[in-house]
C-alpha atoms as an extended CHARMM CRD file, in Angstrom:
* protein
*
       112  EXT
         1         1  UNK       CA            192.6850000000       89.0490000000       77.7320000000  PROA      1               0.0000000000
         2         2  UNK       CA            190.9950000000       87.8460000000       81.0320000000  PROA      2               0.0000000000
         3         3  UNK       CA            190.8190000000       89.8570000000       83.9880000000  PROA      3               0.0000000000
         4         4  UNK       CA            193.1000000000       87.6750000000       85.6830000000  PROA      4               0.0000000000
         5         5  UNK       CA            195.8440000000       87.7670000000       82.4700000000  PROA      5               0.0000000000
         6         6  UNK       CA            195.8470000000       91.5010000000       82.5770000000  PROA      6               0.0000000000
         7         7  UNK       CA            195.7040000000       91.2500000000       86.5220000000  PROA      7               0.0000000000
         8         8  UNK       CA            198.7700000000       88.8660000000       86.4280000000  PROA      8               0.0000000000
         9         9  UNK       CA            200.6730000000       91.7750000000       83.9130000000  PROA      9               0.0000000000
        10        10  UNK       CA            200.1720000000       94.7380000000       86.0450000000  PROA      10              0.0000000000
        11        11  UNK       CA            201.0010000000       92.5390000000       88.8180000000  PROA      11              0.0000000000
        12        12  UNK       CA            204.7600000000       92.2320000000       87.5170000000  PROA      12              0.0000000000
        13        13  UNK       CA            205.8940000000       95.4360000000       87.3890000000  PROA      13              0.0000000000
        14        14  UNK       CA            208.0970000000       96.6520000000       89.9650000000  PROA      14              0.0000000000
        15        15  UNK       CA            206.4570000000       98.1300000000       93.3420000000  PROA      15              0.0000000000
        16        16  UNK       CA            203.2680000000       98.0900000000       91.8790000000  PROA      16              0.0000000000
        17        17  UNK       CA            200.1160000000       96.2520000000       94.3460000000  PROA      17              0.0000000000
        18        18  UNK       CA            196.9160000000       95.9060000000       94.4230000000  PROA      18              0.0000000000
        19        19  UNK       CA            194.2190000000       97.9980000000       96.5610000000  PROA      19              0.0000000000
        20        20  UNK       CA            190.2900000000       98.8200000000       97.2170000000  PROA      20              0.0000000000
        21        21  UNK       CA            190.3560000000      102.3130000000       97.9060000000  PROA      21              0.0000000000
        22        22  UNK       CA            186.9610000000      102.6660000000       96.5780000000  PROA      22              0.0000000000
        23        23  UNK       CA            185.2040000000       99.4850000000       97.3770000000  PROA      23              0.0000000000
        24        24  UNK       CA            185.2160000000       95.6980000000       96.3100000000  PROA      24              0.0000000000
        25        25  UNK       CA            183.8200000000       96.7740000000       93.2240000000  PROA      25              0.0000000000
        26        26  UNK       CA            186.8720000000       98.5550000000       91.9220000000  PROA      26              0.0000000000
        27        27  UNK       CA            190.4890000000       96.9300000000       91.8980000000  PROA      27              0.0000000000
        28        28  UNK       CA            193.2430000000       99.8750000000       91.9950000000  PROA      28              0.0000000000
        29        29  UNK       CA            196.2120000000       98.9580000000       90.8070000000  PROA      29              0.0000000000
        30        30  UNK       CA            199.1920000000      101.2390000000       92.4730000000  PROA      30              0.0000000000
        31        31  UNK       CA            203.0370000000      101.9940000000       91.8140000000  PROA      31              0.0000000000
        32        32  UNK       CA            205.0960000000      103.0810000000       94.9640000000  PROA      32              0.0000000000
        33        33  UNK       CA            205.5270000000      101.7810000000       98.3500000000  PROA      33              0.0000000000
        34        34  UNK       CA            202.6180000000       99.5450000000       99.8190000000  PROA      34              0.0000000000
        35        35  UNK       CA            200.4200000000      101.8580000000      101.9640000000  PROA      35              0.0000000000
        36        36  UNK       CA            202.1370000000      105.1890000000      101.0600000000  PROA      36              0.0000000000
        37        37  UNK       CA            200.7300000000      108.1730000000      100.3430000000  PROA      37              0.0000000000
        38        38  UNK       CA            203.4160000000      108.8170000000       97.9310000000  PROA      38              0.0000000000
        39        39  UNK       CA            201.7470000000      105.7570000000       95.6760000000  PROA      39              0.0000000000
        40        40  UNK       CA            200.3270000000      106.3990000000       92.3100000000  PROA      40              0.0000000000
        41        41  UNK       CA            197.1600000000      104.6410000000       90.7100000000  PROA      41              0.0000000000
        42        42  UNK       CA            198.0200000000      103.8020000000       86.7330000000  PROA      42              0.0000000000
        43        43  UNK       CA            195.5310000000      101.3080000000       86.4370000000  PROA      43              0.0000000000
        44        44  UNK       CA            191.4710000000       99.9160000000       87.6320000000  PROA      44              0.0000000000
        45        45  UNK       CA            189.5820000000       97.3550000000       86.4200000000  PROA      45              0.0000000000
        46        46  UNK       CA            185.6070000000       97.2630000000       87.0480000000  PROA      46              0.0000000000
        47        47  UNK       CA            185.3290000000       94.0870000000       88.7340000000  PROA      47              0.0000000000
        48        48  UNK       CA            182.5590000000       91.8170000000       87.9320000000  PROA      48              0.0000000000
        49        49  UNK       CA            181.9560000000       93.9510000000       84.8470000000  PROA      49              0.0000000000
        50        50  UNK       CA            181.2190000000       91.9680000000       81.4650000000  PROA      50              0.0000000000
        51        51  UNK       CA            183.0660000000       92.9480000000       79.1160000000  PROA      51              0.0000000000
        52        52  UNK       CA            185.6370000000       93.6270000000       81.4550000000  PROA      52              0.0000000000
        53        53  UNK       CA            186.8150000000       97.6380000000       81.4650000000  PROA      53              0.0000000000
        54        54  UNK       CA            190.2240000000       98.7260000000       81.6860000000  PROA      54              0.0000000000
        55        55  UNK       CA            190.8220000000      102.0600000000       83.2790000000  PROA      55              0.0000000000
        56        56  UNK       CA            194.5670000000      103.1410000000       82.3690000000  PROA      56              0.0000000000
        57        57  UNK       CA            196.6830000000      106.5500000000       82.4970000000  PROA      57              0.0000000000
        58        58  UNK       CA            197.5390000000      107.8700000000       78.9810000000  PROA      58              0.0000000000
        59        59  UNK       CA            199.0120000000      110.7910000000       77.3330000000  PROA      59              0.0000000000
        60        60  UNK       CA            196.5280000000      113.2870000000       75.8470000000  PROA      60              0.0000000000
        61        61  UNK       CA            197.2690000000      113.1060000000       72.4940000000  PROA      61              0.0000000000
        62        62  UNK       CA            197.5160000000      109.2640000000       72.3660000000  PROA      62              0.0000000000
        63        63  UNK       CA            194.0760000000      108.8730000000       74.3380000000  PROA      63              0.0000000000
        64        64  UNK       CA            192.1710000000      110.9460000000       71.7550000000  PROA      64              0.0000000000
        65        65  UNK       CA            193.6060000000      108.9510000000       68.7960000000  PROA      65              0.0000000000
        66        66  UNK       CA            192.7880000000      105.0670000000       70.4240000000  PROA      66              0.0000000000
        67        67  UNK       CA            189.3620000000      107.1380000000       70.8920000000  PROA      67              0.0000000000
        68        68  UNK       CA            188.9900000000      107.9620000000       67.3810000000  PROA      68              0.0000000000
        69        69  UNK       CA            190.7390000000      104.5880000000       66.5330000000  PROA      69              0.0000000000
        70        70  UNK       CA            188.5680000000      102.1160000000       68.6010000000  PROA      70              0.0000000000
        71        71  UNK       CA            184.8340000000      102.8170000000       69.2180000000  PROA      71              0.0000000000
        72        72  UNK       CA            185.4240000000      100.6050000000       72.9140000000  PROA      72              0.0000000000
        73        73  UNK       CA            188.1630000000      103.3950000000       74.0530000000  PROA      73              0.0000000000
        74        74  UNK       CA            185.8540000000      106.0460000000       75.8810000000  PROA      74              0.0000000000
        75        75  UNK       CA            187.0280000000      108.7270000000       78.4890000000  PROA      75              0.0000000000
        76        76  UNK       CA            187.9090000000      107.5100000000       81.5300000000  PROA      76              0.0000000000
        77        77  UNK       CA            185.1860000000      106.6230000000       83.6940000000  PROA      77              0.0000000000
        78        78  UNK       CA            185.0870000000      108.7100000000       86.7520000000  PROA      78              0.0000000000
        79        79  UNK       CA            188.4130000000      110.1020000000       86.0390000000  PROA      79              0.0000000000
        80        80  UNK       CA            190.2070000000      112.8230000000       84.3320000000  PROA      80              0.0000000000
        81        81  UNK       CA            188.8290000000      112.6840000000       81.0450000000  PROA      81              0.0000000000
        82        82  UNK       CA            192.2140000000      114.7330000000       79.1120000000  PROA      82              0.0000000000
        83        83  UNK       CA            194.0880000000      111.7490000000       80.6750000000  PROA      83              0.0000000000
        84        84  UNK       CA            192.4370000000      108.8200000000       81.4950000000  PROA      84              0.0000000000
        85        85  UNK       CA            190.8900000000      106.4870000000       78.7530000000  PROA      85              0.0000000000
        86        86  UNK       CA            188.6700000000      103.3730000000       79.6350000000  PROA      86              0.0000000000
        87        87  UNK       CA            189.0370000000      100.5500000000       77.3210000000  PROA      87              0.0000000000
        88        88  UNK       CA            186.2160000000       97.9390000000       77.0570000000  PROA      88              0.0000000000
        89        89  UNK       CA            187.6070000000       94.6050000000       76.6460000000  PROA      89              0.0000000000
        90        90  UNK       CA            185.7620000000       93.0180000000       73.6330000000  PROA      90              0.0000000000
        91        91  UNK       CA            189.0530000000       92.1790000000       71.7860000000  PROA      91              0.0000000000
        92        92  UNK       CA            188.8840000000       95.1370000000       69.5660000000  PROA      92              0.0000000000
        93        93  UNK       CA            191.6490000000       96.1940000000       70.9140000000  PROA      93              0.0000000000
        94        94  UNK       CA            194.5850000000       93.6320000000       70.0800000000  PROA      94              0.0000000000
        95        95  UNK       CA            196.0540000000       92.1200000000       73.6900000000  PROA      95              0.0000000000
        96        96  UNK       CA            199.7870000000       93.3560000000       72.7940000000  PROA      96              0.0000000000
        97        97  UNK       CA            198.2180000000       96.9020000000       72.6400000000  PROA      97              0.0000000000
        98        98  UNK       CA            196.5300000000       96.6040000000       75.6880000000  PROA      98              0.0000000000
        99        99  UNK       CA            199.5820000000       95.8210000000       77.1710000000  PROA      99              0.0000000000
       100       100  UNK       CA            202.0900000000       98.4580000000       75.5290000000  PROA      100             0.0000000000
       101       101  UNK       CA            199.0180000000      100.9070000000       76.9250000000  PROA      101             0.0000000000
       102       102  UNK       CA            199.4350000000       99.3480000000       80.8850000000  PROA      102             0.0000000000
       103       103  UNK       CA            203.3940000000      100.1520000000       79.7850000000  PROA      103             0.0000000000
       104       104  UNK       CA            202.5130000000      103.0660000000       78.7060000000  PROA      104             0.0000000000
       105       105  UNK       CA            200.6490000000      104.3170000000       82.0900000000  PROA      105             0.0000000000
       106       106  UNK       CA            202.9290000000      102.4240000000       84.3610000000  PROA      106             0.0000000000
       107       107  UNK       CA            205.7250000000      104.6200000000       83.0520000000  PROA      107             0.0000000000
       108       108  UNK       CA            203.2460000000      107.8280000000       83.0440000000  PROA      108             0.0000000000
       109       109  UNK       CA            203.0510000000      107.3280000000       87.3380000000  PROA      109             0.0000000000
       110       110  UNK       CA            206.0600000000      105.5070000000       88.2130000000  PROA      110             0.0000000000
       111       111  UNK       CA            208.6540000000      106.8760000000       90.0440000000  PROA      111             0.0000000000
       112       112  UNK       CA            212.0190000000      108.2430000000       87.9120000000  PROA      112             0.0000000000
């Protein structure tokens, strides 16, 4: 998938936007209301990185095993490590993974 293919998923969840907290060099992708504090980040992409690397939310147990399964699934960069995984786009990972895993942390963050 291309940065703008997963962009354009994320992108149609509900109440989820896009932000640059940390700089141009880091697209946030948030659930909640636009601007609130009360947001939640479930998913950043590296921008300008090649391959492209997918920061996303997971549950501990899962994020070890993709680790263990997939040698481009490291601990999330600059993030909590028990719950964050960073995937490197090189295609080892199939696409319809990648997105049940943006599912996967969208649901982790999002509202109930």
């Amino acid at each position: 998938m291309t940065h703008k293919e997963i962009e354009t998923y994320i992108l149609n969840f509900p109440n989820t936007w896009l932000d640059f907290p940390f700089g141009e060099d880091t697209a946030v992708y948030k659930v909640g209301d636009n601007g609130s504090d009360n947001s939640k980040i479930f998913a950043l992409i590296a921008e300008n990185s090649k391959p492209l690397r997918l920061s996303l939310k997971c549950d501990p147990l899962l994020a070890e095993k993709l680790r263990e399964d997939y040698e481009t699934v490291l601990p999330g960069y600059h993030l909590n490590k028990k719950h964050w995984n960073t995937i490197i786009c090189t295609g080892q990972v199939p696409d319809d993974e990648i997105k049940s895993l943006i599912s996967i942390s969208y649901n982790l963050v999002a509202p109930k």
